[in-house]
C-alpha positions as CSV (number, residue, x, y, z in Angstrom):
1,X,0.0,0.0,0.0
2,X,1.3,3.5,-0.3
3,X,3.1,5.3,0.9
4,X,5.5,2.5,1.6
5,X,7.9,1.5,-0.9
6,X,8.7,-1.9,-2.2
7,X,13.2,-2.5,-3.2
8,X,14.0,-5.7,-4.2
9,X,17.1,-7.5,-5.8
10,X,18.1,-5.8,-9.5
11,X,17.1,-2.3,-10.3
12,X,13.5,-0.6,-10.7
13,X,12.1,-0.7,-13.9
14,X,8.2,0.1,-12.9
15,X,5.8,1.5,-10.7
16,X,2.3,1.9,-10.9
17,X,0.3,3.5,-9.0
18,X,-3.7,2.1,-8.3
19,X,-6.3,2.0,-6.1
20,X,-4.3,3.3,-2.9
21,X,-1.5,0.8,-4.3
22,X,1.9,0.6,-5.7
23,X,3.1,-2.5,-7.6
24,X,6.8,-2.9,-7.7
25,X,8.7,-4.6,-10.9
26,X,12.2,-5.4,-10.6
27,X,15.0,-7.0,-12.8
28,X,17.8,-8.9,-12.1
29,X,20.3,-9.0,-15.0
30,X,22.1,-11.7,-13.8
31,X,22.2,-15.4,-12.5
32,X,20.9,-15.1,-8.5
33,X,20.8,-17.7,-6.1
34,X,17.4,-18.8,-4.9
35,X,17.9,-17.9,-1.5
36,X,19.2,-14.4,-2.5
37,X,16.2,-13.8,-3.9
38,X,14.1,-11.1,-1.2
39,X,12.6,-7.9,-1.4
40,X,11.6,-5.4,1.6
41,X,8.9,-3.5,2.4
42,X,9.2,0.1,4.7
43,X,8.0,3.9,4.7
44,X,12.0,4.0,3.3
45,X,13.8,7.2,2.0
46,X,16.1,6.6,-0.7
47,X,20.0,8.4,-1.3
48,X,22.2,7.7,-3.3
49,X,25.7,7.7,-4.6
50,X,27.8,7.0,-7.6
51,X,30.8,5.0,-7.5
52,X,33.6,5.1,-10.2
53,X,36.9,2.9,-10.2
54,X,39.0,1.8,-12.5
55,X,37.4,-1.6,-12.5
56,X,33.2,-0.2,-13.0
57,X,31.1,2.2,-12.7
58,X,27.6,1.9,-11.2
59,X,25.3,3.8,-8.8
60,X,24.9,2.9,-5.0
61,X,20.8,3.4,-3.5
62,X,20.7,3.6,0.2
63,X,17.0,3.0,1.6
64,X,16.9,3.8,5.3
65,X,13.8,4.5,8.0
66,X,13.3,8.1,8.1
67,X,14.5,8.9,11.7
68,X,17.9,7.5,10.3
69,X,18.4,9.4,7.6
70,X,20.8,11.7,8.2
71,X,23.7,9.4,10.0
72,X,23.0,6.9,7.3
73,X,24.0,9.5,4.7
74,X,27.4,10.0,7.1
75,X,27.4,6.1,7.7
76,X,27.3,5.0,4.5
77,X,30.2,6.4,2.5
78,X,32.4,3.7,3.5
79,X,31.1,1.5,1.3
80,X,32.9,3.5,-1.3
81,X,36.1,2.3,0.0
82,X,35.2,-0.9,0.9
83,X,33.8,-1.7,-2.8
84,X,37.0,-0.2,-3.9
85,X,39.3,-2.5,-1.5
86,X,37.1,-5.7,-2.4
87,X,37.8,-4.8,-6.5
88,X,41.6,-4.5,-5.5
89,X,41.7,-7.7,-4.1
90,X,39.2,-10.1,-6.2
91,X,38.3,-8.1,-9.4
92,X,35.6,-6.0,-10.1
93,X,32.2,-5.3,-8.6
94,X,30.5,-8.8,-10.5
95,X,26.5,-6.5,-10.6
96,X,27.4,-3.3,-11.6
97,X,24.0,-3.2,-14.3
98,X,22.1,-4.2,-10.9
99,X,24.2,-1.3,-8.2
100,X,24.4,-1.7,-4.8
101,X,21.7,-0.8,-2.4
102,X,22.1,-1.4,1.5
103,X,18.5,-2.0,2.6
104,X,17.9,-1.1,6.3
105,X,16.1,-4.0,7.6
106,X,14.6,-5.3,11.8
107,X,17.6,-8.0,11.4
108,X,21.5,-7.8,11.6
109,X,22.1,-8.4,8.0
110,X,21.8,-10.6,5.1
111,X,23.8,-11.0,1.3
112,X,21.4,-10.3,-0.4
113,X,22.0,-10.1,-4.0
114,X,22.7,-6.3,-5.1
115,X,20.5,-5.4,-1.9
116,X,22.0,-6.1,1.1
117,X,19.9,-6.3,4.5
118,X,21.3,-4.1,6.9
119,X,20.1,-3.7,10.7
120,X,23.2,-2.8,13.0
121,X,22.7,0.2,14.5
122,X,25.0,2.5,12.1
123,X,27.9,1.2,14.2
124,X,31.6,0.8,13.8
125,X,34.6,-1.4,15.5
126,X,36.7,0.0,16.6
127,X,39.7,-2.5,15.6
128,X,37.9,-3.3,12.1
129,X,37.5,0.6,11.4
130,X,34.4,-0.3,9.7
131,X,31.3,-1.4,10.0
132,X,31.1,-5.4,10.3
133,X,27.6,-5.8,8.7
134,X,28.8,-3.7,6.0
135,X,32.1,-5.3,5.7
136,X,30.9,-9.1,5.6
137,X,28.0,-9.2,3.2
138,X,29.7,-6.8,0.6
139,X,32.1,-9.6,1.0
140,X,29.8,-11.9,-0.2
141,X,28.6,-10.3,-3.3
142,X,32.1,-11.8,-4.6
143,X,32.2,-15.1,-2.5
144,X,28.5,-16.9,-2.1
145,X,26.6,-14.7,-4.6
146,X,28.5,-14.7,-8.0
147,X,31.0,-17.5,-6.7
148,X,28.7,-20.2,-5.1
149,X,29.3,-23.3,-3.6
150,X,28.6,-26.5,-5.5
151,X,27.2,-28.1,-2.3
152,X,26.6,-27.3,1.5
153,X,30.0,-29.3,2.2
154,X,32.0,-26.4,0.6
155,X,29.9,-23.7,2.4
156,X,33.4,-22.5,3.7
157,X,34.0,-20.9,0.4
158,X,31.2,-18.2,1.1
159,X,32.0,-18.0,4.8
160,X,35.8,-18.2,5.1
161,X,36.6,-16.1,2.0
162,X,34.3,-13.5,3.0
163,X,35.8,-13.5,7.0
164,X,39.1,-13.3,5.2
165,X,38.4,-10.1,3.5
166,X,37.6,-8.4,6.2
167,X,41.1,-9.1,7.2
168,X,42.5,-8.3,4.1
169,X,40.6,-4.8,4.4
170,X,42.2,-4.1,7.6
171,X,45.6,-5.1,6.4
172,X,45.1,-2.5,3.5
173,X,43.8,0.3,5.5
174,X,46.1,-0.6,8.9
175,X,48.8,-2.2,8.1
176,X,50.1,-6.2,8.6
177,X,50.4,-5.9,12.3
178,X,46.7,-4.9,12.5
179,X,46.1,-7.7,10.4
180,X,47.4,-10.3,12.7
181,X,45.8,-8.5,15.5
182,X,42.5,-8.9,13.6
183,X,43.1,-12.8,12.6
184,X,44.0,-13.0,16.3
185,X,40.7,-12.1,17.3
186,X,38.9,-14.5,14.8
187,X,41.2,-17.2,15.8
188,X,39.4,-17.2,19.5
189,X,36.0,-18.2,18.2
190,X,37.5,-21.3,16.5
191,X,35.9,-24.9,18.2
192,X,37.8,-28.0,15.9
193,X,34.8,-30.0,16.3
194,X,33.8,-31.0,12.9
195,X,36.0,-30.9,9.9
196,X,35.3,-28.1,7.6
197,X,34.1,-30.0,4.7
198,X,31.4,-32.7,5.8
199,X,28.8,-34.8,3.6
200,X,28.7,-33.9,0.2
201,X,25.5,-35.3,-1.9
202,X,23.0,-35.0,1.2
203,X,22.1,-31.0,1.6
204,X,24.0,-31.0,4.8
205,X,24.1,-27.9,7.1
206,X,24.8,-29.7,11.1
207,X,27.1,-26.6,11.3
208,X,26.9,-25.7,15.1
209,X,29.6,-23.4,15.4
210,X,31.6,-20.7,13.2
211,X,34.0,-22.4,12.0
212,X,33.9,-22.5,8.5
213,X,33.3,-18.6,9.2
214,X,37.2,-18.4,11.0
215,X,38.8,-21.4,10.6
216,X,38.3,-21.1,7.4
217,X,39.6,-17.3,7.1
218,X,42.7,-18.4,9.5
219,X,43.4,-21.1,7.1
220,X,43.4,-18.7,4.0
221,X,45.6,-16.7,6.3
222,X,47.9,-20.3,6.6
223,X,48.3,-21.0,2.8
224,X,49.0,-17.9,2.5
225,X,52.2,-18.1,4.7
226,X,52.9,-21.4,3.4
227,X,52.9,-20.0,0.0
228,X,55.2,-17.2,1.4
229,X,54.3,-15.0,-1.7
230,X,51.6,-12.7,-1.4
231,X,51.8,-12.0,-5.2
232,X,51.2,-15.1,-6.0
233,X,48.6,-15.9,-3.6
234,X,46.9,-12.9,-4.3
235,X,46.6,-14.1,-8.0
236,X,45.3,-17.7,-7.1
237,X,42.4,-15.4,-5.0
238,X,41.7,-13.3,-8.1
239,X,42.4,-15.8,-10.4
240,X,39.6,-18.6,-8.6
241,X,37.6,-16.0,-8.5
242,X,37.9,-15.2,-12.4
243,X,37.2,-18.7,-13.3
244,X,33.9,-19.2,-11.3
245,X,32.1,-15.8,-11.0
246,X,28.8,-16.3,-11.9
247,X,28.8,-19.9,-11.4
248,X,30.0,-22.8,-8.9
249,X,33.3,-23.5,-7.5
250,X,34.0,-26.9,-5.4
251,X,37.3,-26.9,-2.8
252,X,38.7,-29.4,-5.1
253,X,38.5,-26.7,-7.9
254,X,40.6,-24.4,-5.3
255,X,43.2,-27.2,-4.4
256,X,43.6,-27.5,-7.9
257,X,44.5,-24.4,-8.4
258,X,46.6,-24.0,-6.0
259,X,48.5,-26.6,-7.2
260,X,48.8,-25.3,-10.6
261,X,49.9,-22.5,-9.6
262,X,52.5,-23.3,-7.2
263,X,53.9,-25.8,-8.6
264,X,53.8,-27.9,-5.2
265,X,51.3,-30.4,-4.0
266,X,48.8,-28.9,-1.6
267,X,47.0,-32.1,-1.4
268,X,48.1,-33.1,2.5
269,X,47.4,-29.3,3.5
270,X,43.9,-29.3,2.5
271,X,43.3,-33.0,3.8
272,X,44.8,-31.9,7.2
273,X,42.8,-28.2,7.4
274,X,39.2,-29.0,5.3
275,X,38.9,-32.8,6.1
276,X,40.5,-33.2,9.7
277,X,38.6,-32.2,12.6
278,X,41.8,-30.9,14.5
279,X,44.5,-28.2,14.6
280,X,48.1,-29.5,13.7
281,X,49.6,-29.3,16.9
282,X,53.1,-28.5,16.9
283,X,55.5,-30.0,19.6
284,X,59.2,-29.0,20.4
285,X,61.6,-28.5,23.3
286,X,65.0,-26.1,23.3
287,X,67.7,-28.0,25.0
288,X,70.9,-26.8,25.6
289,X,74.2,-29.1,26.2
290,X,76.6,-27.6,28.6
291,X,79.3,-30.3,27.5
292,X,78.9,-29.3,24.3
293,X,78.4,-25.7,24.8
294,X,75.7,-26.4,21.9
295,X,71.9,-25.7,22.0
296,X,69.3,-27.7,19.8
297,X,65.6,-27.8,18.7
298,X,63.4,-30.8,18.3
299,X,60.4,-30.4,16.3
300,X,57.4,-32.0,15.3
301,X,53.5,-32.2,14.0
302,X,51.0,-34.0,16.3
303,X,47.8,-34.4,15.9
304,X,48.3,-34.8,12.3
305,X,47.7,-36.7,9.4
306,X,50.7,-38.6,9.1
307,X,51.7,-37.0,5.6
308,X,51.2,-33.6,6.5
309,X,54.1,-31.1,6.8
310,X,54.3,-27.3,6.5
311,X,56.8,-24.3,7.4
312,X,56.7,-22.5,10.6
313,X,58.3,-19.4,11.3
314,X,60.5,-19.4,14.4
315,X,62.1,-16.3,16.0
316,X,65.4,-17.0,18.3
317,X,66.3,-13.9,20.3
318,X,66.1,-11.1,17.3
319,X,66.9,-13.3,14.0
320,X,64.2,-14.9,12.2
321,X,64.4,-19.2,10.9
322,X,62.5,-21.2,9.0
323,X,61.9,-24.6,10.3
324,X,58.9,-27.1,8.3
325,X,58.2,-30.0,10.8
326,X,56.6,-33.1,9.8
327,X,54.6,-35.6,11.9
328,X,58.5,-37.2,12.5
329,X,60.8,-35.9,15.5
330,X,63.7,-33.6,13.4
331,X,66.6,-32.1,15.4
332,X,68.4,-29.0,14.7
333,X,71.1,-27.3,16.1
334,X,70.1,-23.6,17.0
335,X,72.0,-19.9,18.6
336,X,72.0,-20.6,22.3
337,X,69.4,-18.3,22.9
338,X,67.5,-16.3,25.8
339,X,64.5,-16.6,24.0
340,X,62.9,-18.8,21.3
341,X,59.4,-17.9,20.3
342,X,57.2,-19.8,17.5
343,X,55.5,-17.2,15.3
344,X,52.1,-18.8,15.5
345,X,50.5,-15.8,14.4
346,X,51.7,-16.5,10.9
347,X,50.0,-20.0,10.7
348,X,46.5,-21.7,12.5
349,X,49.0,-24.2,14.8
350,X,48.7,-25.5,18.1
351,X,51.6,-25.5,20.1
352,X,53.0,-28.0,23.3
353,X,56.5,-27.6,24.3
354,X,59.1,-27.7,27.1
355,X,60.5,-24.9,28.2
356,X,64.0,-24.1,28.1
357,X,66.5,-25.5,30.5
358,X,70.4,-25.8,30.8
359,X,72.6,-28.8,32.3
């Protein structure tokens, strides 16, 4: 009924007028997902604003309640820079015939195709420097809605991938350390108590937890430090995301990229962090020799499929190693050091060790 006014996914094409009534036609100019499919219903007022980049050009409608009007005009401009962060990263905005409408709504938020549900409270963190809602489901307009799991079992490709960017946006507007800081964070909600990738073939979705929200993100954060080339692993990103944009995408399509493009087999890392249950735990003890005036490391995976193996940055006083344990006790000799710390924040390990001693 009027006044109220009817947005869905797409852009407006008609409105008529009858009766004390307004019918609302919509078009969607691309492939949509069925449950991305919505429209909303509100006494709305509409801004908007145009967004250029290098990579499209498209206009941006905000429809908000009237009482939030004017911080929503303030609130809202981030989503310039965001947009702009997320084409850096992955390519470029995949609707840009459709815009980009943020669509206050009485819930937190929803991906919704081209028309985003938004309901928290015109609020920023404060370590994120953005808005979260905002942040996440643009996320998704790239990973979920024009890159879409094949089955349930890979849900971690909409999830993870779109928890990842919001660390890659901090990294771009903070800085690595903030980065980190931020995976850090994420890392803390993580349970191990399913694999990642369950059932395939059977619609499953027995996810109790968020892992294939942050476990998934901190292993993205993982393969990229194994990788230890953030050119290259920023091309694997932007090129998966080429190759399936408007279509489906499977984690064996990812691992086979990966592969490709490393020139390495990732096959153990992806059956240790997608099909195992738990966190590679690394064990190791610093022993120093007083008869031989020599100090040593022991390393190794537990907890671990019995193939698996992967580098792990270690940090001995102030100099920097490289050590890549596998699921066998290795022995190196190290600096007699004051301290030895293992750089966890560059990789999702757990860690069991004895602490230094001297004889």
């Amino acid at each position: 009924p009027a006044p109220l006014y009817c947005v869905a996914n797409g852009i407006l094409i008609d409105s008529v007028a009858e009766n004390g009534y307004i019918t609302y036609t919509w078009k969607v100019h691309y492939p949509i997902n069925t449950y991305n499919a919505t429209f909303y219903i509100g006494n709305y007022r509409k801004f908007t604003i145009p967004y250029q980049s290098d990579s499209s050009q498209f206009l941006m409608s905000f429809f908000v309640l009237p009482y939030n009007l004017t911080k929503a005009q303030t609130h809202f401009t981030q989503v310039i820079d965001i947009i702009n962060k997320y084409e850096h990263f992955y390519g470029a905005y995949p609707w840009p015939n459709d815009g980009y409408k943020l669509v206050e709504s009485p819930y937190e938020g929803m991906e919704h195709q081209s028309a985003i549900a938004y309901g928290n409270r015109y609020k920023n963190l404060s370590y994120l420097g953005a808005d979260y809602i905002i942040l996440h489901e643009t996320a998704h307009e790239w990973w979920g809605n024009s890159v879409t799991a094949t089955d349930y079992a890979d849900i971690w490709i909409h999830e993870g991938f779109a928890t990842y960017s919001e660390a890659l946006y901090v990294e771009a507007t903070q800085g690595y350390e903030a980065y980190l800081r931020y995976l850090l964070v994420q890392s803390i909600f993580i349970r191990n108590k399913q694999p990642l990738i369950l059932p395939r073939s059977v619609n499953f979705w027995d996810y109790n937890d968020g892992d294939v929200y942050f476990k998934g993100s901190l292993v993205l954060h993982t393969l990229r430090n194994c990788i230890n080339n953030d050119s290259l692993f920023s091309d694997i990103l932007r090129t998966f995301y080429r190759q399936h944009r408007y279509s489906f995408a499977t984690s064996q399509d990812f691992l086979d990229l990966v592969n490709a493009k490393t020139g390495q087999d990732y096959t153990p890392f992806f059956r240790q962090y997608y099909y195992n249950r738990s966190c590679p735990e690394l064990q190791w003890e610093y022993y120093y020799d007083a008869y031989q005036g020599k100090a040593f490391l022991f390393y190794r995976f537990q907890k671990a499929n019995e193939d698996f193996s992967m580098p792990v940055r270690i940090k001995i006083d102030d100099t920097a190693y490289l050590i890549r344990p596998t699921t066998q006790w290795q022995k190196a000799e190290v600096p007699i050091a004051k301290t030895l710390v293992i750089n966890s924040n560059y990789s999702y390990v757990a860690q069991k060790h004895t602490k230094y001693f001297r004889k």
